[in-house]
N, C-alpha and C positions, 0 to 999 in steps of 0.2 A: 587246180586248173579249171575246174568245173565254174569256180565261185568267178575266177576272174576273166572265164568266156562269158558266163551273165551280167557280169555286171560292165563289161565291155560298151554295153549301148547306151550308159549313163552320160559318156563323154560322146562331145559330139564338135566338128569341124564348124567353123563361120567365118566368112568372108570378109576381112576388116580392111580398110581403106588404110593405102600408105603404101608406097613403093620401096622392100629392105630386101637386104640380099638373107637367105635363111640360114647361112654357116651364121650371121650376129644376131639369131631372132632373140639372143635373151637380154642382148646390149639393149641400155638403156637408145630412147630417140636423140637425135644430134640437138645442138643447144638450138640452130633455128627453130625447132620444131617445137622446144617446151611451151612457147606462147601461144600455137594453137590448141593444143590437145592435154596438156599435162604430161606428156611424155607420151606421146604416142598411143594416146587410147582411139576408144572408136570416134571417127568424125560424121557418124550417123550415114554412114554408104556412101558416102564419098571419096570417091576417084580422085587422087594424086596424082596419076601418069604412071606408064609402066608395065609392061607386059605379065609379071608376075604379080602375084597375090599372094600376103604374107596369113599362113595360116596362124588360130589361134585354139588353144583349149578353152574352153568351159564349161564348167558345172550349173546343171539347172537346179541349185538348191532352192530356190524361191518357189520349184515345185515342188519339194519335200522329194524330189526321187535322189540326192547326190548323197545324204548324210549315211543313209544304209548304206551305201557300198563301205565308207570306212566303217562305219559301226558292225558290218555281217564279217570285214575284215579281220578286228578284232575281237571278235565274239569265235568266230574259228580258229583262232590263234588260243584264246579264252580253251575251247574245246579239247584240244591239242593237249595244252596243260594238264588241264584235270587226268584224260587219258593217259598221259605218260606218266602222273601220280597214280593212280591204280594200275597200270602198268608194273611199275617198282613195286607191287608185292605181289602179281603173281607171273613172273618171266618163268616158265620154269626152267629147269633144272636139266645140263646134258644130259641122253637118253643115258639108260644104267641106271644102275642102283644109286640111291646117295649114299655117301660115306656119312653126314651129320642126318641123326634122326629127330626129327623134330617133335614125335609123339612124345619120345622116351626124355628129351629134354622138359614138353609139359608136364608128364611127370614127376620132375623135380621141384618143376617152378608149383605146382597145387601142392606139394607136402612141405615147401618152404613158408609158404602163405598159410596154411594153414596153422603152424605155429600161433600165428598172432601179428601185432607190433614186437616188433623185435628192438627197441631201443637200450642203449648200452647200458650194462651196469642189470638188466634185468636178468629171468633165468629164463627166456625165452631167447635172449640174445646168445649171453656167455656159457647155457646149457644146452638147450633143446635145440638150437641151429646148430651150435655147434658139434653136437652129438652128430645130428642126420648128415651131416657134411661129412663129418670120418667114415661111419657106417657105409654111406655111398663112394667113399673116395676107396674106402676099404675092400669091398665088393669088386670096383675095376681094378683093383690091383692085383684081386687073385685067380682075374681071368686075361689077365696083361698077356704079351709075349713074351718069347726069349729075347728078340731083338731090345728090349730096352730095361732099366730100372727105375723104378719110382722111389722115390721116400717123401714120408709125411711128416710134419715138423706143426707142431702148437707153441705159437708164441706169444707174451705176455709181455708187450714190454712199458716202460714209463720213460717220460721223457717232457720238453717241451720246444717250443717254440715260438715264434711271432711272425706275423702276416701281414700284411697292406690290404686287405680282403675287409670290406664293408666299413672301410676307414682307418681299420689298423687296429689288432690288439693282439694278445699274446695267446699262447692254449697251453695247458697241461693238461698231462693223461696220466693214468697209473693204472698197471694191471690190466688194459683193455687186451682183447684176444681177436690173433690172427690166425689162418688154417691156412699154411704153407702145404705146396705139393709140386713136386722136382720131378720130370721124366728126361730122363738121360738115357746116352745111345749105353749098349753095354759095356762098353771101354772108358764111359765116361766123357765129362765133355767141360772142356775149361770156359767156355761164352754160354750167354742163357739169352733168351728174351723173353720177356716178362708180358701175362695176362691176369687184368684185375680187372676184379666187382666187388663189391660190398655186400654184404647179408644183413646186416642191421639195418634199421628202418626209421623213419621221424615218428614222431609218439603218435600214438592214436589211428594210424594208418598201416597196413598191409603189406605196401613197399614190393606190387609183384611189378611193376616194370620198375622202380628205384629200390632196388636194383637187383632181387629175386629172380627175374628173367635172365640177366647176365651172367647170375650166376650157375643159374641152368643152363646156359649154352656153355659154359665152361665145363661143368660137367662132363657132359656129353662131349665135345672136344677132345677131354681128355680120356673118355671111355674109344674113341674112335682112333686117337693117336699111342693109345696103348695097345690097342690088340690088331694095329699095323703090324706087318712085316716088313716094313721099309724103314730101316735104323735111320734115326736122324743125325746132321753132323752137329747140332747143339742142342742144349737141354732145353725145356720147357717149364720156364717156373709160374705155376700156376697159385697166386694169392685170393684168396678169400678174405678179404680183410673186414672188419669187425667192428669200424669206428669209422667210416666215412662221414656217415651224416653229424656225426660230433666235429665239422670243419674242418674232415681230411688228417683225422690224429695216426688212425692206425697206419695207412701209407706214410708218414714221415715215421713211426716207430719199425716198419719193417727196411725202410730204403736206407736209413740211416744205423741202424741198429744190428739186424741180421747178417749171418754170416756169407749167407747164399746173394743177399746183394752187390756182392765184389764183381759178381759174375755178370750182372745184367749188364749187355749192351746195347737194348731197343724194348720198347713195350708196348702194349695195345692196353687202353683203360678204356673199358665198356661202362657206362652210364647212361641217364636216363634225364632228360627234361619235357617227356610228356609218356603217355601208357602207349606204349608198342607202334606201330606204323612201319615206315622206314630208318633205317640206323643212318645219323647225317658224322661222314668227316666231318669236324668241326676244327681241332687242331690239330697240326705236323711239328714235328724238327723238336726245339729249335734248329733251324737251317737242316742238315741233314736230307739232303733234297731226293737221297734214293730211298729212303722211307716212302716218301709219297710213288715210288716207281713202281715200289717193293706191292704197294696195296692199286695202285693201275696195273699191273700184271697180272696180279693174283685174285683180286674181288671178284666174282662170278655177277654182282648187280651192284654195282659202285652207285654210289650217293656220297658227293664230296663237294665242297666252295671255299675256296681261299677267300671270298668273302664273309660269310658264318665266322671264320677263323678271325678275321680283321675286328668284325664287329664283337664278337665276342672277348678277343682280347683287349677292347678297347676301354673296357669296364662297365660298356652302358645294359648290358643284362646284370641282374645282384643275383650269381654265380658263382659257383668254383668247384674244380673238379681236382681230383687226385693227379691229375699233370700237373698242375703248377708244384707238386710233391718233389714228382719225379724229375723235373727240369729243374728245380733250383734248389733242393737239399741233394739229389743225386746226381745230376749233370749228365741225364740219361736223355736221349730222344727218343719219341713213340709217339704214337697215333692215338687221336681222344673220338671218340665217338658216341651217338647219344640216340637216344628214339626221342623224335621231334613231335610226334601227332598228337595230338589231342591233351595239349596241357592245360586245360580247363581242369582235367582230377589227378594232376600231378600233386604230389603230397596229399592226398585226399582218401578221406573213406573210401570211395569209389574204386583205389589204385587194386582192383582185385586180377586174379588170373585170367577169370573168362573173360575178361574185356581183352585181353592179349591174342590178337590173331596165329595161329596154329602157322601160316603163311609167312608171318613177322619173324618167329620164331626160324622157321628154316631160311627164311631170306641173312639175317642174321647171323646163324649159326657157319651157311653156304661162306659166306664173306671170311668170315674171321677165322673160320677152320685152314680156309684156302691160304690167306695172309701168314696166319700162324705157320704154316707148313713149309711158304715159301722163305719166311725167315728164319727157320730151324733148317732150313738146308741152303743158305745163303752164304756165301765166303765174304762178303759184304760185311756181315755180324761182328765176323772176328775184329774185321779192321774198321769197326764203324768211326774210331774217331778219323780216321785218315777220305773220309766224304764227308765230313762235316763243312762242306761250304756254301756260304750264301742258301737263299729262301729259294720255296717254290711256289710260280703260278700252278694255280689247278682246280678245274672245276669238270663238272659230269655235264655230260649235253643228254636231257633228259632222262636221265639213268640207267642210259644207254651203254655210255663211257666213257671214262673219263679223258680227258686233255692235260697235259702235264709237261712243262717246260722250264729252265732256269730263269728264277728272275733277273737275273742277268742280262738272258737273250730276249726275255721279256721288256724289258726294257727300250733295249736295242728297236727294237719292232715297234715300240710306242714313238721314239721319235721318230722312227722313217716316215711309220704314220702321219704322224703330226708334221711332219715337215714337206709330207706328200702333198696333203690337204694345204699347207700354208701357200705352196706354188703355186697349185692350181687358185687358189685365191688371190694368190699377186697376180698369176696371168690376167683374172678376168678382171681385177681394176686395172692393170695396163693398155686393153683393148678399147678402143686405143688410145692412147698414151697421151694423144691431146687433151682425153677428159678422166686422165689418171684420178687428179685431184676430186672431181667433181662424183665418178664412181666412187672412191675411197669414200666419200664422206657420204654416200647414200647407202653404201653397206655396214657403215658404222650408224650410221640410222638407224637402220634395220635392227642392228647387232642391239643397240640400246632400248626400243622402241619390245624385241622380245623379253629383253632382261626385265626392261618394266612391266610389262603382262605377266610375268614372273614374280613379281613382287607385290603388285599390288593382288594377284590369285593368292599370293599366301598372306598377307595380309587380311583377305575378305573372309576367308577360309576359317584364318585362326580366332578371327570375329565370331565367328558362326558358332565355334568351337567352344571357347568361352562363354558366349553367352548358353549354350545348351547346358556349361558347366554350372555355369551363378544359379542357374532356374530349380537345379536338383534333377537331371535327366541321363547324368552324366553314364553311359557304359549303358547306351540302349540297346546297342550295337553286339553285346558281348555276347547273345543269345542268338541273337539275329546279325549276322556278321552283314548281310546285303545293306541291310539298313545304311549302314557307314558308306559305304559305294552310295548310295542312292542321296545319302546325304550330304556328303562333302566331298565325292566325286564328280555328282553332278553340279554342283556351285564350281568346283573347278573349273571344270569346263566350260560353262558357261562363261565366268568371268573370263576369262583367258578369249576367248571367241569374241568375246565383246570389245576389250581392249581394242585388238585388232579388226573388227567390224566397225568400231569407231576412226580406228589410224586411218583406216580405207576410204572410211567416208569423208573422212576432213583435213585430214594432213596429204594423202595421199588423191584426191579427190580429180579424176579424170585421167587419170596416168594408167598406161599399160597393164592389164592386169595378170596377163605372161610376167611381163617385168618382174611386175611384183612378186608374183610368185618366185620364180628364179632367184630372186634376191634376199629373201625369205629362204628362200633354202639356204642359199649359203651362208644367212647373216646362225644360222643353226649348226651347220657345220662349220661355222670359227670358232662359237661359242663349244664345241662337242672337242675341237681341234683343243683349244687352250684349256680345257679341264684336263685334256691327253694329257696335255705336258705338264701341268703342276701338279697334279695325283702323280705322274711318274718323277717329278722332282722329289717332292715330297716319301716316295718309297714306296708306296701303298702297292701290293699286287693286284689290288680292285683295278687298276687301272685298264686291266684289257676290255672289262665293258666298254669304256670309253673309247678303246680302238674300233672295239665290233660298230661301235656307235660313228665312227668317221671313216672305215674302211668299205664294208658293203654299203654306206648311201652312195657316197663318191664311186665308187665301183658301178654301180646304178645310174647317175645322172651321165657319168662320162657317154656310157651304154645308150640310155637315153640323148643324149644329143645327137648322137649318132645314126636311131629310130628314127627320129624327128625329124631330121633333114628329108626322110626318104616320103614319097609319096604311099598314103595310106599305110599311117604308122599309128594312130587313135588308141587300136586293140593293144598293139605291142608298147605303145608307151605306157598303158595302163597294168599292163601283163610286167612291164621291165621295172616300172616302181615298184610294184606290191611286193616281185621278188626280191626288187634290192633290200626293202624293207623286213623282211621275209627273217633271215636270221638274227638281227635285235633285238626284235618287237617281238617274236617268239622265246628268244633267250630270257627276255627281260620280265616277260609277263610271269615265266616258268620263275624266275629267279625271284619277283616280285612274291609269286602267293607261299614262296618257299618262307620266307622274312615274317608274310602276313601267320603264316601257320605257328610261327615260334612268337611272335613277337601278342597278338592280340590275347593269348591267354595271360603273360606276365603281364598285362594291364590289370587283369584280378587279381594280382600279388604286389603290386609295383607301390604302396604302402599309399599314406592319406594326402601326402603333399604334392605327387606329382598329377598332374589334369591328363588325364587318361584317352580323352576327347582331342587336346588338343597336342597332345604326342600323335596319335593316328591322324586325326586331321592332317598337320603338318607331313608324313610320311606318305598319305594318298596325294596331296599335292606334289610333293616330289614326284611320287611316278606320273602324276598325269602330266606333270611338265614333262620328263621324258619322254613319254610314252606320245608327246603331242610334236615333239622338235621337229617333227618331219611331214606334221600332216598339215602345219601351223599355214602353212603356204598357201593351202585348199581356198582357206578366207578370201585371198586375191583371186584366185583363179576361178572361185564361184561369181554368181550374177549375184545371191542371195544368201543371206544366215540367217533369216525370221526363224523361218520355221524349226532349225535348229536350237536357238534359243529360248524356242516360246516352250519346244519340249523337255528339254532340260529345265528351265525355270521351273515350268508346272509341278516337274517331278520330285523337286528341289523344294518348291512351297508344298506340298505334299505332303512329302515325309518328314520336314522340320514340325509342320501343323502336328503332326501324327507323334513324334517325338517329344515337342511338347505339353499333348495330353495326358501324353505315359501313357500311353496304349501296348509299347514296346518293353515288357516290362527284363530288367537287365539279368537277371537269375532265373535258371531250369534247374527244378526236381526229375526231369525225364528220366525216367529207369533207366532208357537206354543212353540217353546224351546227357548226363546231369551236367550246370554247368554251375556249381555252387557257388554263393559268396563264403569269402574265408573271415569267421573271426576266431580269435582268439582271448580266452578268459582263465584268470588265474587268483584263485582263493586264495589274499595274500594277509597277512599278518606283520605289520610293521613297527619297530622298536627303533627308538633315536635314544641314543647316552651323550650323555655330555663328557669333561675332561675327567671327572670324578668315576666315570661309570654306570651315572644313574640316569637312569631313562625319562627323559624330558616331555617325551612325545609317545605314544603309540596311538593307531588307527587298525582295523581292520576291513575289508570288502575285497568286492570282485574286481579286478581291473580286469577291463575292456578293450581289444581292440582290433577294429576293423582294418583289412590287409589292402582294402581301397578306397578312391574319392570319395564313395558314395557315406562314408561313414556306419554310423549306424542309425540313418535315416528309413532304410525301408525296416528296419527289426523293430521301432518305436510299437507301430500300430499293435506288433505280435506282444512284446513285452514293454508295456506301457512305462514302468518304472525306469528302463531304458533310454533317456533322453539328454538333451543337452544341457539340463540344469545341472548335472553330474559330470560334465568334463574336469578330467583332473589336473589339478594345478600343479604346473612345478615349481619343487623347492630350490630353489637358487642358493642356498647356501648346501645342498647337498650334492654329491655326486650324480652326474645322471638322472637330476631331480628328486633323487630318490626313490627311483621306482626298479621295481627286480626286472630290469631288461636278461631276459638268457643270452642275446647277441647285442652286440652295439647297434644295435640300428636306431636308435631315437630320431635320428636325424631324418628318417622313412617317416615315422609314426607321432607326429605331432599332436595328433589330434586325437587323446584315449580317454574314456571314461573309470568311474570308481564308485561303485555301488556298494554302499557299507552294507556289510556283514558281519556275521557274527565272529570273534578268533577263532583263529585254529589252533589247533595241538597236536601236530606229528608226533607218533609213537616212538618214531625215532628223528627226533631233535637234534639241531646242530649245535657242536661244540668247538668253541672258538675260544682260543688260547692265547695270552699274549704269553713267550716261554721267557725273554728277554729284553731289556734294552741296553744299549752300549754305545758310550762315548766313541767315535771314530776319529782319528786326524783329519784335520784341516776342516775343524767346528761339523764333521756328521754326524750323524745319529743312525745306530743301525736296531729298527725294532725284528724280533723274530717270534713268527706264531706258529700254532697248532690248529688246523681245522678236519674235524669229523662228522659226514656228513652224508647224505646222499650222492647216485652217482653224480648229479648235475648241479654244480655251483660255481654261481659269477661273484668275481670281486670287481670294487671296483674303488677306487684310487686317488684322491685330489690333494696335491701338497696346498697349503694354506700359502698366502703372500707373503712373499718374502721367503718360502724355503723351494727347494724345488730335489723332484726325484733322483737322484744321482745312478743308484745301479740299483740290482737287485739279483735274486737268485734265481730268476725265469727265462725262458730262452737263452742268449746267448749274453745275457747280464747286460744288456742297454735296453731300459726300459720303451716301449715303443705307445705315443700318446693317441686317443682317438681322436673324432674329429669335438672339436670342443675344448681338447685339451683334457681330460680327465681321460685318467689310465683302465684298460677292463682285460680282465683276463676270466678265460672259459676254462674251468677246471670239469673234469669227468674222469670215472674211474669205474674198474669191471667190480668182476667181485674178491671180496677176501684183500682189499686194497687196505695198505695203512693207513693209518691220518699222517693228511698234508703237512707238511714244514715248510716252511718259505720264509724269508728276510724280504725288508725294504731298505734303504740305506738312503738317508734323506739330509740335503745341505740346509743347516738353520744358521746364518749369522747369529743370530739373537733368541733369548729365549722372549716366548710370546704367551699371554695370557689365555690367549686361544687356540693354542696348541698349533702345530706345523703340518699334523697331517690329518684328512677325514678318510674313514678304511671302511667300506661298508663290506655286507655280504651276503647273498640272496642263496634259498636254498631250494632247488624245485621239486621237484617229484612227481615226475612222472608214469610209475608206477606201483603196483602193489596197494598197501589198505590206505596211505595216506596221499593216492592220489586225489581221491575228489569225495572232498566234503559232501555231506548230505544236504547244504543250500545251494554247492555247485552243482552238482545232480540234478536238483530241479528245476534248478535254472537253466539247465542244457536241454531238460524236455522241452520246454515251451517255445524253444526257439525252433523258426516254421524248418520246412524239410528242404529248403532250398537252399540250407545254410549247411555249411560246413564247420561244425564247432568245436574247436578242441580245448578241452580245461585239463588242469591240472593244480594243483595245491603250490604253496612257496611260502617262505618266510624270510624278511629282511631285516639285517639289523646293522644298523647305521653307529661307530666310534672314531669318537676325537683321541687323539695322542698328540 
């Protein structure tokens, strides 16, 4: 109220010449009149006739005093945001005692971290975690109640599968290890809901928020719902599973496999995409829409967005969580939830405990104890398939609480919406009706005239973008997030100002500047109206932004014209937009830095091919076009935009100057904020055989490869030897070029180095079998081998022309291809695993001279003595400290059959 009483005397009344009644002051001038004035602008204080004087608004931006009022607008709104983000982690807690401790939970999570990397198949993973996990599960079960019983179950299972995840390919697992733990009422309980986290970790990293913290709050959970005295009506099956980061193996071998999963009718998957913060809902259901009631009931500091959920499922983060397990190998609904903050040292050395706020921890624990509780005593549970209908809208109004509705009714409410908005838009080209035609076609002006400021802003934007990219500058931004604001926020702006700073002066040039404005608004609210309706054709539940986006402006202007008619209305016109604007433009900003928080660190992960500049570019333009629909109008209704322009440009030529010096440089070593580049190096040793067996080819070196744009441009200076005369070439007649990808991602990583070295010699060496060949009906071939080997090894797969894959013995016996066409399968295994056996079964017409299939096979090793050679070692010191570098050893051997 404060900002909008000061800034109250920025608008100011003036006396303009013309005689109009004020119910039409925002009707265009009648048709005699466009030949004097342009539409009724000013005729320089002259007198029309006429006892009444039609007031007008204007802005004195030509004196630099009009642009602060929006700018102090949104800088408050700005304000707001941030506070209701630190808000979300420390609300506390109803007065009393807590039921979840959060001390006793970081006690879990510093002796899980301390283990080490826990990666699969080590004895840090399948021993030492494992161990502290019973030990502590053991401890709360002998200080449990009488009201319930627990049992603990270790499971080991083998299995496989295939996925559409990073383009498609298949997994197997063998021997990897789960730590099951069942709390039932004491009579027993035929329905369960299920909570996971994973203990194991990606190599070389600590894993205390992916996902050590998780599993600490489950812990503790489970120490607090045991030594309850309030019996529950369902059981609580609490998984620890063992093989997430190996692409989600151990969740399909406990959901499909286990006895106790007959039982699950709902889950909660705890996960991680940044170190500790707030836990963001990310996914619900499928459909299942009292799930999401179930966690608006019960969440004590809800953080939730049917948006996150949209965007996420949409594929464009390179993600995957143990839900997509539970929703399509078990046909289970649950809640996926993740810590957002700070994924700059996500997968990273960095990922340690103390970075984990003691605050995060109980915000987290508070939530998910609470949800937990309310679907262990839910009647809901038993009959969950009988609510299994339709999706739900639902989002948190500053972490406050959340909002939650059928998308059904959601729906419903977007056309009334939109159809509200389209009346009132017919009404006001019908006023009157003699100049139907002639309004329609100057709001369709409008309507076009803002699309085009739209287009040529993203346009100028993605210019900008680009060329920061070509010059070598790319991810200046990444250390210094303002930068990106300053540099392709304010070209937004400015462009878009301009556009319509132009339309004003030459196309629209002496016509009413009320008009304009007024017209201008609406030509924003048709454009906000029909995104309503085609996002809600289309299904998306994003769609209510777009209502929020057409219901309070219109709610507002109606309000405002109603001000306006009354004498000395200046204050209150000024006071009644801001608040219409009030919940959007607040929602939006909060929703916007929520997207910037997740999205700007996977730019340092988002691999070498995609332009990292001009993904955020493009995304800051989108919100300043939003964020502008409504202020777009101001241009008309000001006298001036100089000096708005001149400051934005300046600031604009600035910071590109400053950007292109590399002043800004894109990596922090900071203790406290590091914000690492990621590469990755692997001591590789490669064998090509031909049809005979004999090996035609070998090479050894480091393969290199940086996880963004930047390549491995800024590491030159540091390791000279490092450079682009060493990009490695791919082999086109081998699989995957033949290079030991662990995951298919080639398609990321175009652009890798290979720095010969010297061979390697793993102590423990892979052995690869061919056991069989056999004639099949209707002209197959089915070959069958043996491989023993480390826990981590990729095959990978290409029938030669003219034969093609037919089946095989992995997942469900349809071979599933990546993107390229060649086959890869992720093989891993705990310990005391057999050697693999697997078939191919491949259709030849014809026999060929060059055999029908190429079968390669990569072996990694990620830990123990044959992780890293004594030249990868040295080569890992030298590189500076703002690098994040993980090596590890491998060996590839490439055959023809």
């Amino acid at each position: 109220m404060e900002r909008s009483g000061a800034a109250a005397p920025v608008w100011r009344l003036r006396v303009a010449g013309g005689h109009r009644d004020r119910d039409r002051a925002h009707l265009p001038p009648r048709e005699e009149d466009d030949d004097d004035d342009g539409g009724g602008g000013d005729t320089g204080g002259k007198k029309r006739g006429g006892p009444r004087r039609r007031r007008r608004l204007v802005l004195p931006l030509a004196e630099g005093r009009g642009a602060p009022l929006v700018l102090l607008y949104l800088l408050g709104l700005r304000a707001l945001v941030q506070l209701s983000h630190r808000q979300l982690l420390s609300q506390p807690s109803p007065a009393g005692p807590r039921d979840f401790s959060a001390p006793r939970a970081r006690g879990y999570l510093d002796n899980i971290t301390a283990i080490g990397p826990r990666t699969v198949g080590s004895p840090e993973n399948e021993v030492l975690a494992v161990n502290y996990l019973l030990e502590q599960i053991r401890a709360i079960e002998r200080e449990s109640t009488d009201a319930h019983k627990l049992f603990i179950d270790i499971q080991r299972p083998t299995g496989s599968f295939s996925i559409d995840f990073l383009g498609g390919f298949t997994s197997y697992y063998a021997n990897i290890t789960n730590v099951i733990v069942k709390l039932e009422p004491r009579n027993g309980a035929e329905h369960a809901v299920l909570s996971n986290c994973h203990f194991d970790s990606v190599p070389n990293t600590p894993g205390a928020s992916d996902d050590a913290v998780s599993c600490a709050v489950m812990l503790e959970i489970l120490n607090t719902l045991s030594k309850s005295s309030e019996p529950l009506q369902h059981a609580v099956i609490f998984l620890f599973n063992g093989a997430e980061e190996n692409i989600l193996q151990a969740s399909h071998g406990f959901i499909t496999q286990h006895e106790w999963a007959k039982s699950i009718r709902a889950f909660i998957n705890l996960e991680a995409a940044g170190v500790g913060g707030k836990e963001l809902v990310f996914q619900t259901g499928p459909e299942n829409p009292w799930l999401v009631q179930a966690y608006v009931v019960a969440a004590k500091h809800p953080f939730a967005s049917v948006v996150a959920q949209e965007i996420f499922q949409s594929g464009i983060i390179p993600a995957d969580t143990d839900f997509r397990i539970y929703r399509d190998f078990g046909n289970v609904p649950g809640i996926d939830l993740a810590f957002i903050e700070n994924g700059y040292i996500y997968h990273t050395e960095y990922d340690t405990s103390d970075r984990i706020l003691t605050d995060s921890i109980q915000r987290a624990g508070d939530n998910i104890l609470a949800v937990l509780k309310y679907l262990a005593t839910s009647d809901k549970l038993a009959k969950s398939f009988e609510y299994r209908h339709g999706n739900v809208v639902f989002f948190d109004v500053l972490g406050l609480f959340v909002l939650a509705y059928p998308a059904r009714v959601g729906t419903i409410m977007n056309y009334v919406t939109a159809a509200i908005a389209f009346l009132y838009l017919g009404k006001k080209v019908l006023q009157p009706k003699s100049r139907a035609v002639q309004n329609l076609k100057k709001l369709l002006t409008a309507f076009g005239l803002t699309l085009l400021s739209w287009v040529c802003t993203l346009v100028a934007v993605l210019v900008v973008a680009a060329f920061v990219s070509v010059i070598g500058r790319s991810l200046s931004w990444y250390t210094h997030f303002y930068v990106s604001v300053f540099l392709y926020g304010t070209a937004a702006a400015a462009k878009l100002i301009l556009v319509h700073t132009l339309a004003k002066k030459f196309f629209y040039k002496n016509m009413n500047e009320q008009y304009l404005g007024d017209i201008f608004f609406d030509a924003s609210l048709m454009i906000w109206s029909i995104a309503l309706a085609v996002i809600t054709q289309i299904g998306l539940c994003s769609a209510f932004i777009c209502t929020l986006w057409v219901a309070f402006p219109l709610l507002a202007k109606l309000m405002i014209h109603k001000e306006f008619s009354q004498k000395g209305a200046t204050m209150k016109f000024v006071m009644m937009y801001m608040l219409g604007m009030f919940v959007p433009y607040l929602y939006m900003m909060y929703l916007s830095w929520t997207v910037f928080e997740m999205f700007t660190p996977i730019m340092g992960r988002s691999g070498s091919e995609i332009l990292p500049d001009v993904v955020l570019a493009g995304f800051i333009v989108v919100i300043t076009m939003i964020l502008s629909s409504y202020f777009i109008n101001f241009v008309y209704l000001v006298k001036s935009t100089k000096t708005t322009l001149i400051t934005l440009t300046t600031v604009f030529v600035v910071t590109l100057i400053l950007v292109c010096s590399g002043i800004f440089f894109p990596y922090s070593s900071d203790a406290a904020n590091p914000k690492p580049k990621r590469v990755f190096l692997q001591h590789t040793s490669r064998r090509f055989h031909d049809l005979d067996g004999n090996v035609i080819k070998s090479d050894s070196g480091i393969w290199i490869n940086g996880f963004d744009y930047n390549g491995i441009s800024h590491i030159t200076p540091h390791v000279p030897e490092i450079n682009d005369t060493i990009r490695t070439p791919c082999d086109e007649q081998a699989p995957f070029c033949g290079l030991p990808w662990i995951l298919p991602v080639h398609f990321m990583f175009r652009k890798n180095w290979y720095l010969p070295a010297p061979e390697i010699f793993p102590r423990s060496p892979i052995h690869f079998k061919v056991l069989s060949k056999e004639l099949m009906p209707w002209d197959n071939v089915r070959l069958s081998f043996e491989v023993a080997g480390p826990s981590h090894m990729s095959l990978y797969v290409r029938p030669h022309e003219g034969s093609a894959l037919s089946t095989w013995s992995l997942g469900d016996g349809t071979p599933v291809a990546s993107l390229g066409g060649d086959y890869f399968v992720f093989y891993s295994h705990g310990l005391l695993a057999a050697p693999w056996h697997f078939w191919i079964e491949l259709t030849a017409p014809e026999k060929r001279s060059d055999g029908i299939v190429s079968l390669a096979i990569a072996a990694h090793y990620f830990f123990g003595e044959d992780q890293k050679s004594p030249q990868l070692s040295a080569l890992l010191e030298r590189f500076p400290n703002w690098t994040f570098s993980s090596g590890w050893s491998c060996t590839y051997d490439l055959f023809v059959f």
